[in-house]
KENU-333930 format. One line per field, with one value per residue (C-alpha): x, y, z; residue number from 1. Coordinates in steps of 0.05 Angstrom, whole numbers, always signed. Last residue first. Example, Ala and Ser with C-alpha at 12.3 -4.5 7.8 and 13.67 -1.06 7.14 Angstrom:
X = c(+273;+246)
Y = c(-21;-90)
Z = c(+143;+156)
pos = c(2;1)
This chain:
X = c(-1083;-1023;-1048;-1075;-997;-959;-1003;-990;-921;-924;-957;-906;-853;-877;-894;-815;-787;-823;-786;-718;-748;-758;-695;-663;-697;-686;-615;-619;-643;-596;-542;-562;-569;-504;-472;-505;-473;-402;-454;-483;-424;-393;-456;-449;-372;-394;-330;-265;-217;-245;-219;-149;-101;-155;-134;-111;-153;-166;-92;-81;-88;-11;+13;+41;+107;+109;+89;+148;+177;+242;+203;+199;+121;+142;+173;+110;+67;+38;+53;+65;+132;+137;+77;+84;+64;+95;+81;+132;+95;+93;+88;+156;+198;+218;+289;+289;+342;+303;+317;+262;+229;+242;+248;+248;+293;+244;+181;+111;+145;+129;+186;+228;+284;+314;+393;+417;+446;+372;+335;+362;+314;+344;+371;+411;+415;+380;+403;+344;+347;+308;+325;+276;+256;+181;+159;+187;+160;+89;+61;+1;-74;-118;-164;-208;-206;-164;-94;-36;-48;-59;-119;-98;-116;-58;-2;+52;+115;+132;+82;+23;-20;-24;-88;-133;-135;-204;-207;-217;-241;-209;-257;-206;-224;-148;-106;-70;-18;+9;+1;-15;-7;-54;-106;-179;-184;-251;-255;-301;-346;-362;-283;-281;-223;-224;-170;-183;-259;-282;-231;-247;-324;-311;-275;-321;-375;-332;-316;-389;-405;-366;-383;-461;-439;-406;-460;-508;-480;-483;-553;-564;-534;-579;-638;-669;-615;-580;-522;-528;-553;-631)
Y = c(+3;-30;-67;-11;+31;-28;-41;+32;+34;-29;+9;+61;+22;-16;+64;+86;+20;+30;+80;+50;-18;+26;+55;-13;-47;+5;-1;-75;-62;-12;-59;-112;-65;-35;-94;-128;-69;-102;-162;-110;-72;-140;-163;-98;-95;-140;-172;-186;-232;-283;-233;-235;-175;-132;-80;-18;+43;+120;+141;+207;+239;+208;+255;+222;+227;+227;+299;+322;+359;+345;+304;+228;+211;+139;+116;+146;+85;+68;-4;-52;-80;-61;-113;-107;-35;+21;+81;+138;+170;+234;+282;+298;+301;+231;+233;+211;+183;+150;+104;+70;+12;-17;-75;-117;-181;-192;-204;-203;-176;-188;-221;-147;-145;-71;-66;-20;+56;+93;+42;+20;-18;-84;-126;-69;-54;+7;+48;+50;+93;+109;+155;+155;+220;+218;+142;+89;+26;+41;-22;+11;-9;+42;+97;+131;+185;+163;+172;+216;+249;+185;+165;+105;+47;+13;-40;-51;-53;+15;+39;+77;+99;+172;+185;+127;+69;+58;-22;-66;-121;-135;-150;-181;-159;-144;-187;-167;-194;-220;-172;-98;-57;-111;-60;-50;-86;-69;-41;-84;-67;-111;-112;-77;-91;-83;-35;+43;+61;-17;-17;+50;+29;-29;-2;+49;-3;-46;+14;+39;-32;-43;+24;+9;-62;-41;+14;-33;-82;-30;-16;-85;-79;-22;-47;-31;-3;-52;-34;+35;+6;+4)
Z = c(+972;+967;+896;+868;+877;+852;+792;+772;+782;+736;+683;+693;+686;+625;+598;+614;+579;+517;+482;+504;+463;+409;+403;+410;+354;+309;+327;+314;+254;+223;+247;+211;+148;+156;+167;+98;+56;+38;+14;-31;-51;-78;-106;-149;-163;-232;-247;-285;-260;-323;-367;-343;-383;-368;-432;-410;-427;-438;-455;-487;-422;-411;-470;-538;-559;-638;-630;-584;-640;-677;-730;-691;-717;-751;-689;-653;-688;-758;-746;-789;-791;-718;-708;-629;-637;-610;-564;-531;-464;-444;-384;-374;-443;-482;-503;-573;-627;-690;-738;-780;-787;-716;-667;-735;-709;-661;-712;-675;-613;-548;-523;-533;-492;-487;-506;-443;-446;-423;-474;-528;-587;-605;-666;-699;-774;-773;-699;-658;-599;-533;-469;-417;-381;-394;-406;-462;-492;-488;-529;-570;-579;-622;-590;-641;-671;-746;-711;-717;-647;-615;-582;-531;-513;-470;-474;-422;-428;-390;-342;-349;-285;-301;-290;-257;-304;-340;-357;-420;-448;-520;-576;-626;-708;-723;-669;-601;-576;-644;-673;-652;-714;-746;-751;-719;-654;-622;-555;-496;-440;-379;-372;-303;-263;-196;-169;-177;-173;-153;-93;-73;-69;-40;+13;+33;+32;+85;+130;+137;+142;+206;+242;+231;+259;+313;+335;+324;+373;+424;+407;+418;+488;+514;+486;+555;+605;+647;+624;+654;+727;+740)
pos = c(230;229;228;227;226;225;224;223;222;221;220;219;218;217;216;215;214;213;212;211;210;209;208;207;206;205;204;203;202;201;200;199;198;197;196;195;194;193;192;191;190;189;188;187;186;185;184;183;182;181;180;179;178;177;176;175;174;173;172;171;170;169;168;167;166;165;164;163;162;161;160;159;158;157;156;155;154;153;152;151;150;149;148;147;146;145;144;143;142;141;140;139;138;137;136;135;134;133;132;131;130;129;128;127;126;125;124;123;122;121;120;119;118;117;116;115;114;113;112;111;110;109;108;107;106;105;104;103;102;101;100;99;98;97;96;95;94;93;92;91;90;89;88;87;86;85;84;83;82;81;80;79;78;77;76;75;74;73;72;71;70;69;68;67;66;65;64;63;62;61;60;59;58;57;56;55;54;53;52;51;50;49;48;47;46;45;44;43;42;41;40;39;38;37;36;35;34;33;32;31;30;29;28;27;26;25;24;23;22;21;20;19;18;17;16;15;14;13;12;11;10;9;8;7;6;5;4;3;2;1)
């Protein structure tokens, strides 16, 4: 009997694959569902009008845990600011560590690092502001505004020559998903990722005992051989 010819020999070859396969295909799910699916199956509660009109008082906003760090200007996360009640509250982050960001009263825009910054966002776009402020933000934190700039208790108001109006990246525990319908439950994902593994599971089962059984059908037939001559 040649190698190949070996009993389950090729369905433990396909087991291999397919063991291989779904090793690969869980792993990948479960990345994908720690730092890329969205997960709105939970939901924060809107509790001020800081946030109009993206975001009303009373709104029940799905939301998402972004790995550490992951905060990028224009945007809007959950975060629990120094100045706040607790809880974590919606903000626009209009400004990471190193930017540069002014209001001058009686201006239209915020600037940003030199350049007018465009606002769409905003409940009223000729307030960008209440009150005047000069910051560069340090490493490490993050400069947070409402969309209702008229009223919103925000780091504009918390600009006192300290870096408390700029709030550290921990401070931020969600992002809104921004599609609710794109959320979803990653279990029937990890399940049909996990289909492979069972298949080949079986078939390897299937193999091993077919290898177990080879050496008693030969001997049986060994056997037969040996009455029969005689």
């Amino acid at each position: 009997m040649t190698w190949n010819e070996q009993p389950g020999r090729k369905r433990g070859t396909a087991a291999i694959v397919l063991l291989s396969l779904g090793a690969v295909l869980v792993a990948g799910a479960a990345l994908w569902a720690a730092f890329g699916a969205p997960q709105g199956h939970q939901s924060i509660v809107v509790r001020g009008d800081g946030m109009m009109p993206t975001h009303a008082r009373g709104d029940q906003v799905p939301f998402f845990i972004p790995p550490a760090g992951d905060v990028e200007r224009g945007e809007v996360v959950f975060a629990n600011v120094p100045w706040g009640n607790g809880g974590d509250a919606p903000f626009r982050v209009v400004a990471v560590g190193g930017d540069h960001l002014v209001f001058t009263p009686g201006t239209s825009r915020l600037v940003l690092n030199e350049r007018p910054l465009d606002e769409p966002y905003l409940m009223d776009r000729a307030v960008p502001a209440t009150l005047p402020f000069d910051v560069v933000v340090p490493e490490g934190r993050i400069f947070l505004m409402g969309d209702n700039r008229a009223d919103s208790d925000d780091s504009s108001h918390h600009v006192t020559g300290t870096t408390e109006g700029m709030v550290p990246l921990s401070a931020v525990h969600a992002k809104p998903v921004t599609d609710p319908d794109a959320a979803v439950d990653i279990r029937p994902v990890l399940l049909f990722a996990a289909l492979p593994l069972l298949a080949g599971a079986a078939l390897g089962t299937s193999a091993l005992l077919a290898r177990r059984r080879a050496p008693k059908t030969a001997a049986a037939v060994a056997v037969t051989k040996s009455s029969t001559a005689t």
